[in-house]
C-alpha positions in Angstrom: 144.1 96.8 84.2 141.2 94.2 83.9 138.8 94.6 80.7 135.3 93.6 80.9 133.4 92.3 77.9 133.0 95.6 76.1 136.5 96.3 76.3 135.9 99.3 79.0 138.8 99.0 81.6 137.4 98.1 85.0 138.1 100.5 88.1 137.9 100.1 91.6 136.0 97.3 93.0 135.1 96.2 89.3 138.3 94.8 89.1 138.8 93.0 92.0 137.9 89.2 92.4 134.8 87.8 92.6 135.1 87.1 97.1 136.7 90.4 97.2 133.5 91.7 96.0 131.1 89.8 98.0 133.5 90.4 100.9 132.8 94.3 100.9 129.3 94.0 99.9 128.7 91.7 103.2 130.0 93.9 105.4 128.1 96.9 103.7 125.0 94.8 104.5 125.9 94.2 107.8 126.4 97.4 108.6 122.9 98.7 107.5 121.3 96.1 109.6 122.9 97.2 112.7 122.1 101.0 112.3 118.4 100.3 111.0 117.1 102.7 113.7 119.5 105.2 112.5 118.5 104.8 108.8 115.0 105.2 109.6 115.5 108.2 111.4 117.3 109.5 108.5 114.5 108.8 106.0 112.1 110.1 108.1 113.6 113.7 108.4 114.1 113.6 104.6 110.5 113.1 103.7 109.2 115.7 106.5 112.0 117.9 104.4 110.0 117.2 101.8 106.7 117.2 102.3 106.9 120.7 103.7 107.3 121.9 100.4 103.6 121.9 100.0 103.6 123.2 96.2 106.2 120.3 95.4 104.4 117.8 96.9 101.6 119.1 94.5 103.8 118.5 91.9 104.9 115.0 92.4 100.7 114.3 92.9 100.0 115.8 89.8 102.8 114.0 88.1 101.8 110.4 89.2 97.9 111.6 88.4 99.0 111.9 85.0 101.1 109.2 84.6 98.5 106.9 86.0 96.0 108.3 83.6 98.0 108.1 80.3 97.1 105.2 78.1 99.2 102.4 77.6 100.9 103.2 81.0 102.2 100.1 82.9 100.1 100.4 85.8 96.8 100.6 82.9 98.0 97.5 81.6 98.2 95.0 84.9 94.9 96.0 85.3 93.7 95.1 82.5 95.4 91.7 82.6 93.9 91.0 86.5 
């Protein structure tokens, strides 16, 4: 079995070559791209799922409030560079 540079032994796709590799991950791009409609569908019921929830939607705003609002937070700091 192939070893990568830590020494861990490599499973699965990890140990195949590198056109193997970009072989499947082609054809996994390919196949996105021709259900996109599908995908979106998919995304869309997840986040009406979600936002249903109304107290964890709450959540998650309170969350990024507080984040935003903490010094020394990365979004604090590109605005103080702009």
């Amino acid at each position: 079995m192939a070893t990568n540079e830590s020494g861990h032994s490599k499973r699965g796709l990890a140990s195949a070559d590198e056109k193997t590799r970009s072989e499947v991950a082609r054809k996994g791009g390919q196949a996105v791209s021709r259900n996109r409609q599908h995908m979106a569908e998919i995304g869309r019921k997840g986040g009406v799922a979600v936002s249903r929830d109304r107290q964890h939607m709450a959540e998650i705003g309170r969350k990024g409030g507080e984040a935003r609002g903490t010094p020394g937070s990365e979004q604090q700091n590109e605005k103080k560079s702009a």
